[in-house]
TIROTOR-20625 format. One record per atom (N, C-alpha, C, O, CB): residue number from 1; residue in one letter; atom name; x, y, z. Coordinates in pm, whole numbers, plus 50000, padded with zeros to 5 digits. Glycine has a CB too. Example, Ala and Ser with C-alpha at 12.3 -4.5 7.8 and 13.67 -1.06 7.14 Angstrom:
! residues 2
<lomi seq="1" type="A" atom="N" c1="51319" c2="49431" c3="50780"/>
<lomi seq="1" type="A" atom="CA" c1="51230" c2="49550" c3="50780"/>
<lomi seq="1" type="A" atom="C" c1="51320" c2="49670" c3="50780"/>
<lomi seq="1" type="A" atom="O" c1="51424" c2="49668" c3="50846"/>
<lomi seq="1" type="A" atom="CB" c1="51131" c2="49553" c3="50905"/>
<lomi seq="2" type="S" atom="N" c1="51285" c2="49775" c3="50708"/>
<lomi seq="2" type="S" atom="CA" c1="51367" c2="49894" c3="50714"/>
<lomi seq="2" type="S" atom="C" c1="51290" c2="50003" c3="50787"/>
<lomi seq="2" type="S" atom="O" c1="51341" c2="50114" c3="50804"/>
<lomi seq="2" type="S" atom="CB" c1="51408" c2="49940" c3="50572"/>
This chain:
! residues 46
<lomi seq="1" type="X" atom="N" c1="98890" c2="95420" c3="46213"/>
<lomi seq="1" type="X" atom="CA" c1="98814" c2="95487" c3="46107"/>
<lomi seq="1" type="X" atom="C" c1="98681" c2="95414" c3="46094"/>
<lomi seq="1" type="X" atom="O" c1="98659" c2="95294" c3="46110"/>
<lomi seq="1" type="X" atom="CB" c1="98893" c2="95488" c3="45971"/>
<lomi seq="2" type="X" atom="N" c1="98613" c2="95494" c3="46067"/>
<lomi seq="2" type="X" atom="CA" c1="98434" c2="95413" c3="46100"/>
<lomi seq="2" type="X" atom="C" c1="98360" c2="95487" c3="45920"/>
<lomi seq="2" type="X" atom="O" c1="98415" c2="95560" c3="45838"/>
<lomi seq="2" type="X" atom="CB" c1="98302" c2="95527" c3="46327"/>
<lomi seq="3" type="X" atom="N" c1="98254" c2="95441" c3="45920"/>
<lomi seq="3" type="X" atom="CA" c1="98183" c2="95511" c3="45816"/>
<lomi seq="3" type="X" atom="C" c1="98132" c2="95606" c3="45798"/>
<lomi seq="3" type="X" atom="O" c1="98097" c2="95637" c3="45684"/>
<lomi seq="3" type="X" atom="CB" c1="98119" c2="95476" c3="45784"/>
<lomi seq="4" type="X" atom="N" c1="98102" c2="95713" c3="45941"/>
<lomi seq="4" type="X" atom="CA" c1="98086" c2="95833" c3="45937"/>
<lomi seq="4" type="X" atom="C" c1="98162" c2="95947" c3="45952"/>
<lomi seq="4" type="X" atom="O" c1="98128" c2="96065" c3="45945"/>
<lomi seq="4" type="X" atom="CB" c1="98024" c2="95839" c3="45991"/>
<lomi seq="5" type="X" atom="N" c1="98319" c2="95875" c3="45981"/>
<lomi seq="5" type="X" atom="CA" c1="98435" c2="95974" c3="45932"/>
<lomi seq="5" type="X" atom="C" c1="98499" c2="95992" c3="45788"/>
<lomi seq="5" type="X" atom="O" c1="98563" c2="96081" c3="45731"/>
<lomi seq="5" type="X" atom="CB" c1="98544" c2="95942" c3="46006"/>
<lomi seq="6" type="X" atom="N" c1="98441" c2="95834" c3="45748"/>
<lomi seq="6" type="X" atom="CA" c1="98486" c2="95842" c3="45580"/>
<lomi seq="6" type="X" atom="C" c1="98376" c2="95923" c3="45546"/>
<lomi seq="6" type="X" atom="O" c1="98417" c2="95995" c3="45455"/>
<lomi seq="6" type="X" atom="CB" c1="98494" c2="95685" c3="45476"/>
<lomi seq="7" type="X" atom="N" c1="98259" c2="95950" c3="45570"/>
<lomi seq="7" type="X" atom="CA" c1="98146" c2="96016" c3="45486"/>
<lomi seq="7" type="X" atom="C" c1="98182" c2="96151" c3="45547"/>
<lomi seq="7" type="X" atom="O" c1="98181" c2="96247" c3="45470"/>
<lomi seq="7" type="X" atom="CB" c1="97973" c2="95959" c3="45508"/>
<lomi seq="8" type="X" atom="N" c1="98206" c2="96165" c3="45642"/>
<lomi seq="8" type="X" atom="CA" c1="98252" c2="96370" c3="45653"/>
<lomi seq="8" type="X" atom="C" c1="98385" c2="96353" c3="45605"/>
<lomi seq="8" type="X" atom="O" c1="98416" c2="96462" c3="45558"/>
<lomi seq="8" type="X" atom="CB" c1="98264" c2="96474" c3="45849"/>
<lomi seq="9" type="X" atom="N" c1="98468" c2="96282" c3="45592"/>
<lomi seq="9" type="X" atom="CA" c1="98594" c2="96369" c3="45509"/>
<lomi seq="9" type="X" atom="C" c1="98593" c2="96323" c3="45336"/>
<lomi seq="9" type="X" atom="O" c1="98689" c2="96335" c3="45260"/>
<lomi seq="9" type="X" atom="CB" c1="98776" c2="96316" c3="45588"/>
<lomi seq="10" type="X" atom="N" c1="98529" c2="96298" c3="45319"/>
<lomi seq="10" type="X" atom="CA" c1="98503" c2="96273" c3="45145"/>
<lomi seq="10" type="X" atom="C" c1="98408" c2="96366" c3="45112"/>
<lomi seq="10" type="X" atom="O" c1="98294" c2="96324" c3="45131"/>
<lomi seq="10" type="X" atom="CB" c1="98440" c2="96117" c3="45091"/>
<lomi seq="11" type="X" atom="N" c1="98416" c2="96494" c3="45063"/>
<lomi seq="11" type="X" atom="CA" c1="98338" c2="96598" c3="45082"/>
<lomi seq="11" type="X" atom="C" c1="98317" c2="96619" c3="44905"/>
<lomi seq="11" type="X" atom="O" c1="98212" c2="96668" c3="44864"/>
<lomi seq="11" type="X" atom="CB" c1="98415" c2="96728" c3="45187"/>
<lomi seq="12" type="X" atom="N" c1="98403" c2="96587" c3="44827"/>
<lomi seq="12" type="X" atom="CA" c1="98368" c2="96625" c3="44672"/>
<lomi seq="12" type="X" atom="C" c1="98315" c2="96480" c3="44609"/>
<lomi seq="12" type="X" atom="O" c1="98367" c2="96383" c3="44665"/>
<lomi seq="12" type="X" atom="CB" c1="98521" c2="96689" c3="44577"/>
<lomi seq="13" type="X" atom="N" c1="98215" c2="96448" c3="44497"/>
<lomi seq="13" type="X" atom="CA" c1="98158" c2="96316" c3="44409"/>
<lomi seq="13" type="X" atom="C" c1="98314" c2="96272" c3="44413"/>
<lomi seq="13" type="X" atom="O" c1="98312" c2="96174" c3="44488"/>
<lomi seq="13" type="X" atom="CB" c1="98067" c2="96343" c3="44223"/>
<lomi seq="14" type="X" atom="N" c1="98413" c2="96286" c3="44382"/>
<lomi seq="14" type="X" atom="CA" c1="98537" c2="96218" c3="44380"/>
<lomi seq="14" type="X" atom="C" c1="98614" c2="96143" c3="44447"/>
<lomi seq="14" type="X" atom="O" c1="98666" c2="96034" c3="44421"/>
<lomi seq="14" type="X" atom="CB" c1="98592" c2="96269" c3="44366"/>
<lomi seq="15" type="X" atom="N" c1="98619" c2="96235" c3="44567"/>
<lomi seq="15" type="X" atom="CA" c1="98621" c2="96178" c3="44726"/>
<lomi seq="15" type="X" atom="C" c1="98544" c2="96072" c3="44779"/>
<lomi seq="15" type="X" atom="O" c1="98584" c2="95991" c3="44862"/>
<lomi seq="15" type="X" atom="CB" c1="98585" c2="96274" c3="44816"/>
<lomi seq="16" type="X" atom="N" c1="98387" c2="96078" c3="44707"/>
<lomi seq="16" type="X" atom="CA" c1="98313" c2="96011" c3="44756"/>
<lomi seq="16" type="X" atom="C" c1="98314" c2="95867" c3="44650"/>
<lomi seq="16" type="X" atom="O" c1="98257" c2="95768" c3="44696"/>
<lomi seq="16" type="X" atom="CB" c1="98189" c2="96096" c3="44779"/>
<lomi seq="17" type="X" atom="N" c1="98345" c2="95861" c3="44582"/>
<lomi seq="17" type="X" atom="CA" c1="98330" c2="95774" c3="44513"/>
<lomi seq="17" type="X" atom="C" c1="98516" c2="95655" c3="44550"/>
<lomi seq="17" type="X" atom="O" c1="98523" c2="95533" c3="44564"/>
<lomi seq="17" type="X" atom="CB" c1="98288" c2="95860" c3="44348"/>
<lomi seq="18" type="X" atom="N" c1="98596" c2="95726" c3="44552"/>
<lomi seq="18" type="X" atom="CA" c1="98691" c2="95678" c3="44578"/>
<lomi seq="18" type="X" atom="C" c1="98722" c2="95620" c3="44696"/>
<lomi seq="18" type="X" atom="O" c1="98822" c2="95549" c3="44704"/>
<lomi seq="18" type="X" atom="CB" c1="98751" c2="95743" c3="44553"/>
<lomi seq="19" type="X" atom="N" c1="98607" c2="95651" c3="44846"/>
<lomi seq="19" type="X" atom="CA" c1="98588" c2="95624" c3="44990"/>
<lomi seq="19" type="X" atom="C" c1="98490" c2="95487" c3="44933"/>
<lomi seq="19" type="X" atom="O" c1="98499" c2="95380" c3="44992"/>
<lomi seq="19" type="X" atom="CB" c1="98507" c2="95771" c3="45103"/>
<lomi seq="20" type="X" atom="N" c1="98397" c2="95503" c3="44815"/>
<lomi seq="20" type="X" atom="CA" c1="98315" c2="95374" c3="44833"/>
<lomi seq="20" type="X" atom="C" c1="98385" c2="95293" c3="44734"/>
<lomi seq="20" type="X" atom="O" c1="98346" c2="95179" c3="44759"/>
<lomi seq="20" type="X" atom="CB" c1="98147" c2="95385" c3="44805"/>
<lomi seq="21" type="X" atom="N" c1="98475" c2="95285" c3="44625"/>
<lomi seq="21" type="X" atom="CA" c1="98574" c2="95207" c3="44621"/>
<lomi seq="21" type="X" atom="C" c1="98665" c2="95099" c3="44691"/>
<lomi seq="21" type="X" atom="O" c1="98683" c2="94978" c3="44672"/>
<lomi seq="21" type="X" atom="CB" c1="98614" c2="95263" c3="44602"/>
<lomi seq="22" type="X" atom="N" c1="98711" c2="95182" c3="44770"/>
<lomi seq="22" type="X" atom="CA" c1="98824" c2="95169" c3="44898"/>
<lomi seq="22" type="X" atom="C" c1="98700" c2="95089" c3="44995"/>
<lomi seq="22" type="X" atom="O" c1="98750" c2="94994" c3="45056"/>
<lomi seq="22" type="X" atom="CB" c1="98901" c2="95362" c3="44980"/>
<lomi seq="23" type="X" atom="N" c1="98576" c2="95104" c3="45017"/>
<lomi seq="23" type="X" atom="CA" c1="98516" c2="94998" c3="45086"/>
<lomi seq="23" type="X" atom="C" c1="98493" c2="94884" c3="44997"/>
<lomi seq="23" type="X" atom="O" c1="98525" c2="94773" c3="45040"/>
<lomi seq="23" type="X" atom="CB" c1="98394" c2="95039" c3="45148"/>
<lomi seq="24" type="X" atom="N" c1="98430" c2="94897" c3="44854"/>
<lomi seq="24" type="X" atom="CA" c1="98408" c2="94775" c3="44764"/>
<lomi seq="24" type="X" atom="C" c1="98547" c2="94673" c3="44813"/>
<lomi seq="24" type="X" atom="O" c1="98540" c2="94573" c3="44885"/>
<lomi seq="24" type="X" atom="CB" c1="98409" c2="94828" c3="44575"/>
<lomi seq="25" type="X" atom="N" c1="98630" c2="94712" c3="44771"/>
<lomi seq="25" type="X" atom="CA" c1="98734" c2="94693" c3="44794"/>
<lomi seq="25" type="X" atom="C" c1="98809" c2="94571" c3="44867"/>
<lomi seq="25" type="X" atom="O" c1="98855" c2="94463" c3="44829"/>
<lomi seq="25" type="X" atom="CB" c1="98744" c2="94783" c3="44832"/>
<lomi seq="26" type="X" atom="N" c1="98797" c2="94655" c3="45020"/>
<lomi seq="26" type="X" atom="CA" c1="98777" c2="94578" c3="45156"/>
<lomi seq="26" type="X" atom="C" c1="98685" c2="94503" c3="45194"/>
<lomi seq="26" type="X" atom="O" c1="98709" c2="94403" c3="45262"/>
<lomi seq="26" type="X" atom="CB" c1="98775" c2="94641" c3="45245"/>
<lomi seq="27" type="X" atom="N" c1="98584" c2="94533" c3="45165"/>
<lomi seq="27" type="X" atom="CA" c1="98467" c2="94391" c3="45153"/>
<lomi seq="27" type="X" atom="C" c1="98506" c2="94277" c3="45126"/>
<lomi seq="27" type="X" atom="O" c1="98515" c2="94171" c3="45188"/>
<lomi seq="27" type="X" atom="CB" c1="98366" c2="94392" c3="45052"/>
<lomi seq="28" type="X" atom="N" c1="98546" c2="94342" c3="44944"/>
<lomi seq="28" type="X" atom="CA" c1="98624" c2="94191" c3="44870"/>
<lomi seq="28" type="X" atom="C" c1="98690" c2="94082" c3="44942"/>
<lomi seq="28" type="X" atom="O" c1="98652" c2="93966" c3="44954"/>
<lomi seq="28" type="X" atom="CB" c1="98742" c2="94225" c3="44780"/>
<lomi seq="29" type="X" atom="N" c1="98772" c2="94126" c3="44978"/>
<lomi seq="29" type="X" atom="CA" c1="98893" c2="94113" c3="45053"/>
<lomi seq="29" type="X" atom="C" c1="98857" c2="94047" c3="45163"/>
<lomi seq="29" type="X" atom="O" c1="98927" c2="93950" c3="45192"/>
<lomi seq="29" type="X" atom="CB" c1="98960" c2="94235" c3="45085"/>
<lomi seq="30" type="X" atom="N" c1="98768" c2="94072" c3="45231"/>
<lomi seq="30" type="X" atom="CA" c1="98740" c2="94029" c3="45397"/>
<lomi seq="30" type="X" atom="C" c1="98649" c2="93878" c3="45313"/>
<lomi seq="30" type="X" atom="O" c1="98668" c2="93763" c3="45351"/>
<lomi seq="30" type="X" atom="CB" c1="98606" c2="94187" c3="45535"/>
<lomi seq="31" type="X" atom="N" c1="98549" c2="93918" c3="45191"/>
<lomi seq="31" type="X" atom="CA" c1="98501" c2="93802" c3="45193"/>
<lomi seq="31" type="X" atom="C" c1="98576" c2="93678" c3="45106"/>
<lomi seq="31" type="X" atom="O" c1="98540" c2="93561" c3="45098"/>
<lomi seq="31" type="X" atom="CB" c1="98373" c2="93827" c3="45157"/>
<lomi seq="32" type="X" atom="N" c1="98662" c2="93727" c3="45058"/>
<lomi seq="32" type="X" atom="CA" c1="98780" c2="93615" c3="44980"/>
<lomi seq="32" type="X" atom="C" c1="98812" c2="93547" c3="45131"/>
<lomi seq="32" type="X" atom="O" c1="98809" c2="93427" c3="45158"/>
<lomi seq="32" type="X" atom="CB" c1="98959" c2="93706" c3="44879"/>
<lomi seq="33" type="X" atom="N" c1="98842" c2="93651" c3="45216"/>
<lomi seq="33" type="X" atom="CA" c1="98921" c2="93535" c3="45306"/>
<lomi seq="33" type="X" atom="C" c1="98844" c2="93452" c3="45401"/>
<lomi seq="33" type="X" atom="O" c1="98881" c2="93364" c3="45479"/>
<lomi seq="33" type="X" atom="CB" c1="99029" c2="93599" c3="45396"/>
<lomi seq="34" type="X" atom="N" c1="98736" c2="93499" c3="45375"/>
<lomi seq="34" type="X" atom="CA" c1="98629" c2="93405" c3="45510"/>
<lomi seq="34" type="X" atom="C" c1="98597" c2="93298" c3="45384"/>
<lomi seq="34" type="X" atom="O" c1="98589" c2="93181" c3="45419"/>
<lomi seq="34" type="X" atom="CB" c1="98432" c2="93511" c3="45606"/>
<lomi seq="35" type="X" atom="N" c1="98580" c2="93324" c3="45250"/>
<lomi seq="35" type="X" atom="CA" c1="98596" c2="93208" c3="45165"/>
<lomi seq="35" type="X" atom="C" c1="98701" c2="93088" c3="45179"/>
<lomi seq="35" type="X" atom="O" c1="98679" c2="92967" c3="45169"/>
<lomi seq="35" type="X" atom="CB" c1="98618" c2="93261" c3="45048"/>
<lomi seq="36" type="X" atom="N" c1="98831" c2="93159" c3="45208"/>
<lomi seq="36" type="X" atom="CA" c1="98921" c2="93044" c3="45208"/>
<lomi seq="36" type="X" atom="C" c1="98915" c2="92991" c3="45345"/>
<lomi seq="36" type="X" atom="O" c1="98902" c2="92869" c3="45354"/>
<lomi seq="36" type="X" atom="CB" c1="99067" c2="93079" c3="45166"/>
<lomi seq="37" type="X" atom="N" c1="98924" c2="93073" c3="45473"/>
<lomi seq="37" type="X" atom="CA" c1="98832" c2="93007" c3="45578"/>
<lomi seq="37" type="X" atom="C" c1="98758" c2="92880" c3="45588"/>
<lomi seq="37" type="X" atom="O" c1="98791" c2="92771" c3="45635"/>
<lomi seq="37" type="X" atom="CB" c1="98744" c2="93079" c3="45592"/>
<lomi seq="38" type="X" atom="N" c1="98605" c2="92939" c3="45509"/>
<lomi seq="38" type="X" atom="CA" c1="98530" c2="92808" c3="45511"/>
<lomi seq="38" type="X" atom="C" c1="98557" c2="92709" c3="45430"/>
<lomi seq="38" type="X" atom="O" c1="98540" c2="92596" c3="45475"/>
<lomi seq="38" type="X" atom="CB" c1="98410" c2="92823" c3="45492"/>
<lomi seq="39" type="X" atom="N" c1="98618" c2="92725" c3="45254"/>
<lomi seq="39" type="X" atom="CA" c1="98666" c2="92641" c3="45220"/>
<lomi seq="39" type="X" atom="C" c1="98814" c2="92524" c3="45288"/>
<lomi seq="39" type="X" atom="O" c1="98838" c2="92412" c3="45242"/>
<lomi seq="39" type="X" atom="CB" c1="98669" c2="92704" c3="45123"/>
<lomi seq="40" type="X" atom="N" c1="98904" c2="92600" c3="45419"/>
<lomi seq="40" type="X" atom="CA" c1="98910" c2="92489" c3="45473"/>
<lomi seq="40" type="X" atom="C" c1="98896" c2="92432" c3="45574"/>
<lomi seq="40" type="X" atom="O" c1="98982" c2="92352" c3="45611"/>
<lomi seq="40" type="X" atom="CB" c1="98970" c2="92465" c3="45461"/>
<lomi seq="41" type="X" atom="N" c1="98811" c2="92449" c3="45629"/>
<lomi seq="41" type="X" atom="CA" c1="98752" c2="92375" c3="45693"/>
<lomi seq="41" type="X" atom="C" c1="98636" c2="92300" c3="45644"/>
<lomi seq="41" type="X" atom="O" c1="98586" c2="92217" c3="45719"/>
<lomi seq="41" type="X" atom="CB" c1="98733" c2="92433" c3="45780"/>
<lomi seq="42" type="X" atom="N" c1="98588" c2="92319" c3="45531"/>
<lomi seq="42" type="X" atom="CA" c1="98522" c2="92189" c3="45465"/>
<lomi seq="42" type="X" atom="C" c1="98594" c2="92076" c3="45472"/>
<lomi seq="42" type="X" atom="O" c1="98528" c2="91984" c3="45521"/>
<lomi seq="42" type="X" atom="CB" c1="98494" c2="92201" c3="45325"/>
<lomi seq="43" type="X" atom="N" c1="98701" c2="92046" c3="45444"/>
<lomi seq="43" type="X" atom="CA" c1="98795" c2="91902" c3="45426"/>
<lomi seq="43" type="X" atom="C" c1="98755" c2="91862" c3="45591"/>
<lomi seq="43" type="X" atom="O" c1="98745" c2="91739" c3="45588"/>
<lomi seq="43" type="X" atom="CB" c1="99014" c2="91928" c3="45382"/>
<lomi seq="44" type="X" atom="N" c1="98734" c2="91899" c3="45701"/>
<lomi seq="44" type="X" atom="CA" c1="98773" c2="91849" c3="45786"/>
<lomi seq="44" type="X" atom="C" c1="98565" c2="91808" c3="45822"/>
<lomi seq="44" type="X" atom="O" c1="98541" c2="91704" c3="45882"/>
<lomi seq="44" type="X" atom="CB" c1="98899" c2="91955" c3="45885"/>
<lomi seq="45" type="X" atom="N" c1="98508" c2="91851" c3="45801"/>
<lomi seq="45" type="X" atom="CA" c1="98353" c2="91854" c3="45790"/>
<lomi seq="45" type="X" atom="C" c1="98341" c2="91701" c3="45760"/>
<lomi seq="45" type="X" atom="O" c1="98425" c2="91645" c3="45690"/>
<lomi seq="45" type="X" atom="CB" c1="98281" c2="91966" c3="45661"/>
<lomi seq="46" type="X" atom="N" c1="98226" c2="91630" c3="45821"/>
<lomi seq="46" type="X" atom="CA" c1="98224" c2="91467" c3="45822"/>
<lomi seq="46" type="X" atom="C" c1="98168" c2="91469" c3="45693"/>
<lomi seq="46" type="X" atom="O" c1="98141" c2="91364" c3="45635"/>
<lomi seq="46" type="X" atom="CB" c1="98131" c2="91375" c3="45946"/>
């Protein structure tokens, strides 16, 4: 699934708002974990 299949099948403000949710979302998510990522590997950083 890419961003120009979520933007043709979200066809009503509802749809569309609930597709850019569902990305807010997953963003979050991807950047919480590259947070905990880099937070550990700080401990090991000279």
């Amino acid at each position: 699934m890419n961003l120009t299949s979520i933007g043709n099948s979200a066809r009503t403000r509802r749809e569309q708002e609930a597709a850019v949710a569902a990305l807010r979302f997953t963003c979050d998510v991807l950047w919480s974990l590259l947070d905990a990522v880099d937070h550990g590997h700080a401990a090991e950083r000279p």
